[in-house]
C-alpha positions as CSV (number, residue, x, y, z in Angstrom):
1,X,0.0,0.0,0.0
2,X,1.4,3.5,-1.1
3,X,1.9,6.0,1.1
4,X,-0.7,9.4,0.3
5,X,2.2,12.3,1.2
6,X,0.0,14.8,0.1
7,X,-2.5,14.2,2.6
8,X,0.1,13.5,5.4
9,X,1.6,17.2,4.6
10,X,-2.1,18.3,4.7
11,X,-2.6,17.3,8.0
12,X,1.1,18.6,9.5
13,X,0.5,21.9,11.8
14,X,2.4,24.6,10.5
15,X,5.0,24.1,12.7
16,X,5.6,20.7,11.7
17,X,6.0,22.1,8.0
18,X,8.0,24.6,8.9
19,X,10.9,22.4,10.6
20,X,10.8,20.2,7.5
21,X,11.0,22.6,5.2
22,X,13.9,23.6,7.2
23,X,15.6,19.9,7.2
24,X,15.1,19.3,10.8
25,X,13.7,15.9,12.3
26,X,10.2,17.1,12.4
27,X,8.8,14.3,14.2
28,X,11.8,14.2,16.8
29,X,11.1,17.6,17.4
30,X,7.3,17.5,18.4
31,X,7.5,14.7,20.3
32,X,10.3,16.3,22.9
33,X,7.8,19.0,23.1
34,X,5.1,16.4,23.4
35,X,6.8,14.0,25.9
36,X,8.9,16.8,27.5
37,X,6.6,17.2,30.6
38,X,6.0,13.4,30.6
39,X,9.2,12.7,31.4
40,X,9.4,15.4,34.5
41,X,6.6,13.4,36.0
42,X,8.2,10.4,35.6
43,X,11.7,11.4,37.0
44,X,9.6,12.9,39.6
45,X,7.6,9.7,40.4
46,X,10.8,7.4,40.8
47,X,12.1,10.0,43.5
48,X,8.7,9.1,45.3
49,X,8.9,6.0,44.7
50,X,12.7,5.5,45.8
51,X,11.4,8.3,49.0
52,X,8.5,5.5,50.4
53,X,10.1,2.2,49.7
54,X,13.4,3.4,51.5
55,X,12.2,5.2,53.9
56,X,13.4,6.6,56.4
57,X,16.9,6.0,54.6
58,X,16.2,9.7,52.9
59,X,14.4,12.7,54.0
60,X,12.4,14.9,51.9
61,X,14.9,17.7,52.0
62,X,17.2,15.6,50.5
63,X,14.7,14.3,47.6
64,X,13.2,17.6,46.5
65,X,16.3,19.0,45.5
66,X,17.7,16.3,43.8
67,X,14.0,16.9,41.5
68,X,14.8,20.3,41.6
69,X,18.7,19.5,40.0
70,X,16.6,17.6,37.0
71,X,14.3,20.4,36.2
72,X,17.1,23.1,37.2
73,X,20.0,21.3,34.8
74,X,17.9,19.2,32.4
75,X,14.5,20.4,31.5
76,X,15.9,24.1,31.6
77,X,19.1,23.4,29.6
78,X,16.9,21.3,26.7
79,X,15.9,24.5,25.2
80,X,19.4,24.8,23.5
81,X,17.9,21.4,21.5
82,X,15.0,22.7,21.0
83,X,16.6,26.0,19.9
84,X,18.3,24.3,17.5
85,X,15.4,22.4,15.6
86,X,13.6,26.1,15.0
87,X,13.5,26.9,11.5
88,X,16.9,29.0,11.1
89,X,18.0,27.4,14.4
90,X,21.6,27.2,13.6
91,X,21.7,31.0,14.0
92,X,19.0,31.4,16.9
93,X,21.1,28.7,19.3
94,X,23.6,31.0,19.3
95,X,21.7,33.8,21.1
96,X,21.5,31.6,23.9
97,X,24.9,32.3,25.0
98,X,25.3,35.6,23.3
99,X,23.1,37.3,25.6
100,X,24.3,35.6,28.2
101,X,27.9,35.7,28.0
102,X,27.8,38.7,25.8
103,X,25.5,40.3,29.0
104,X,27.6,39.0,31.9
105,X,31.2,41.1,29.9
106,X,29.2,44.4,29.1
107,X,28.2,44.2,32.7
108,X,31.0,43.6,34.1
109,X,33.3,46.3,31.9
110,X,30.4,48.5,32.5
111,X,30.0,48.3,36.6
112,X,34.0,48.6,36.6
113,X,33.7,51.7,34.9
114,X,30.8,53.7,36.6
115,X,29.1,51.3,38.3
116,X,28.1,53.2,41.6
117,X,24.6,51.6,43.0
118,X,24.1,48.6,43.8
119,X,22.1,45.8,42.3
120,X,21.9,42.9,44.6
121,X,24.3,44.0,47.8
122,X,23.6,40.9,49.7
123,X,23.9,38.3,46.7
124,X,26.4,39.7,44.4
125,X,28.2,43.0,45.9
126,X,29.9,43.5,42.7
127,X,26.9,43.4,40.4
128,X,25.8,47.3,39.7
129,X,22.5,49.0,38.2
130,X,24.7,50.4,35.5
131,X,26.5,47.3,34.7
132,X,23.4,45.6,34.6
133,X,22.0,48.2,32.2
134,X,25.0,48.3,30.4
135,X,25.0,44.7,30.3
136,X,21.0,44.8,28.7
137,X,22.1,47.1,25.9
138,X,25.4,45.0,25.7
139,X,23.4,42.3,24.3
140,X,21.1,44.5,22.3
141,X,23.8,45.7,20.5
142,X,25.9,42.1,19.8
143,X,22.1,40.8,18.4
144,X,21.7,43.1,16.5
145,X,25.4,42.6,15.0
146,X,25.0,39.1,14.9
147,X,21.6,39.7,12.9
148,X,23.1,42.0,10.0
149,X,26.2,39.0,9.9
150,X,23.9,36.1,9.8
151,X,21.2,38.0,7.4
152,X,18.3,37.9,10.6
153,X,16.0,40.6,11.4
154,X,18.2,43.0,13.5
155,X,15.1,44.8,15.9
156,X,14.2,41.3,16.7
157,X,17.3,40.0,17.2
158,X,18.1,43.2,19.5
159,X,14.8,42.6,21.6
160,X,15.2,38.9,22.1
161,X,19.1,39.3,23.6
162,X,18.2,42.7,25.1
163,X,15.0,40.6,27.2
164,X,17.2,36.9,27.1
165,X,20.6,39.5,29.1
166,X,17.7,40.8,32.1
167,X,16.2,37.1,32.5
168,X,20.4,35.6,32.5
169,X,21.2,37.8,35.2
170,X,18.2,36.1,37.4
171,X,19.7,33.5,36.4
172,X,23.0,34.1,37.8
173,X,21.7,35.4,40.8
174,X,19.6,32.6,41.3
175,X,22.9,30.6,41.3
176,X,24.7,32.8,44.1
177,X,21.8,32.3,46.4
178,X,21.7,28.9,46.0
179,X,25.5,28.8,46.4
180,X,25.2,30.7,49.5
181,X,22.7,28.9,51.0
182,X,25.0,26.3,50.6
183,X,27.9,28.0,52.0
184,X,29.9,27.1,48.9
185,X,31.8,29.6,46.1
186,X,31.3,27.5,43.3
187,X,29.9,24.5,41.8
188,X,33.1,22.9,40.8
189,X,36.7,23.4,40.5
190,X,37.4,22.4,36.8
191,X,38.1,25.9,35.0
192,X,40.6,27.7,37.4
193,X,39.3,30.7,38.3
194,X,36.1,30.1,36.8
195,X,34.5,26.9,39.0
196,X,33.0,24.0,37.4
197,X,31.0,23.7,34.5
198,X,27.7,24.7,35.9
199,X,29.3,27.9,36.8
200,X,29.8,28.9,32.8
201,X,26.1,27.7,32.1
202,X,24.3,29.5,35.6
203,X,22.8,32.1,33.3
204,X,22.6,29.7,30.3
205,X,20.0,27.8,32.1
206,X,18.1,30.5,32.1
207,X,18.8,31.9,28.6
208,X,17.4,28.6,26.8
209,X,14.1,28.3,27.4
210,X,13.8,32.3,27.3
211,X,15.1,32.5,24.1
212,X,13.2,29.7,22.7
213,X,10.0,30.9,23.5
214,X,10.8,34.6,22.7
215,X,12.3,33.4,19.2
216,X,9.0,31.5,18.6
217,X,6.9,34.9,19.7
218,X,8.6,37.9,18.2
219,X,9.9,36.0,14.9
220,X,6.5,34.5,14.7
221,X,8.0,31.2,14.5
């Protein structure tokens, strides 16, 4: 029996078309989306289950972070996938870490400069208002680059790394407190002077699924 692939393309939402149009595994695509949340049930299931039938070998404060570390590291950081397998995805991936490592060095050469008032005193005493804002129009500015170099629409490009450099800075915040309430520096020790890996990625985790859904809202993806 022949397949009808005129009918089958018929049915396909226009997403669907779009990612094969652009070469991307279309099906492999929708069903991470589809089974995405599946799977953080799951994972979060076996913690329960592993919780009751061991119990009282573990407490709960030791079993909700170790959920937390799967949504935290792995749900947040599949977005860069995800990213990826948008149409023109080999050049929107890439905003994932240019707002957030382009943010984090206009930031920081901005605070040194005139940075006076203080953003987050207790978390971060370094971080500045006027880094951070520097920081915002930092990454405005290297989107809007990276759009004229890569042919992309240079306002959108701007908007999605100027709104992708304010969410990575939560995002590296978010990382200090949860260092501190720790009473550690850093995550690891395998970049010297940097920490472990986590460390590069704190606002990254962030970024992903930010720039994913913004891509998909202002490019009208």
């Amino acid at each position: 029996m022949s397949l009808n692939y005129e009918s089958i393309i018929k049915q396909m939402s226009l997403e669907e078309k779009a990612l094969m149009m652009s070469g991307k595994n279309t099906w492999e695509t929708v069903d991470f989306e589809k089974y995405g949340m599946m799977g953080v049930i799951i994972s979060f299931m076996i913690f329960m289950f592993v919780y009751v039938f061991t119990y009282p070998k573990f407490k709960a404060d030791q079993v909700m972070p170790a959920f937390f570390a799967v949504v935290y590291v792995a749900v947040m950081l599949s977005f860069i996938y995800l990213t990826r397998n948008l149409p023109d995805g080999k050049f929107l991936v890439w905003l994932i870490f240019l707002c957030s490592w382009g943010c984090d060095t206009c930031a920081y050469c901005v605070g040194m400069l005139i940075g006076k008032h203080k953003m987050a005193p207790v978390l971060s005493p370094k971080k500045s208002v006027e880094g951070g804002i520097g920081g915002v129009a930092g990454a405005a500015l290297l989107g809007a680059i990276y759009a004229a170099a890569t042919g992309g629409k240079m306002a959108e490009y701007a908007l999605i790394c100027a709104v992708g450099a304010l969410i990575s800075m939560v995002g590296d915040l978010a990382a200090s407190a949860i260092k501190r309430n720790q009473g550690i520096k850093d995550y690891g020790k395998l970049i010297p002077g940097h920490g472990g890996i986590l460390d590069r990625f704190d606002s990254v985790i962030f970024t992903a699924p930010a720039i994913y859904f913004l891509a998909k809202l202002v490019l009208g993806i």
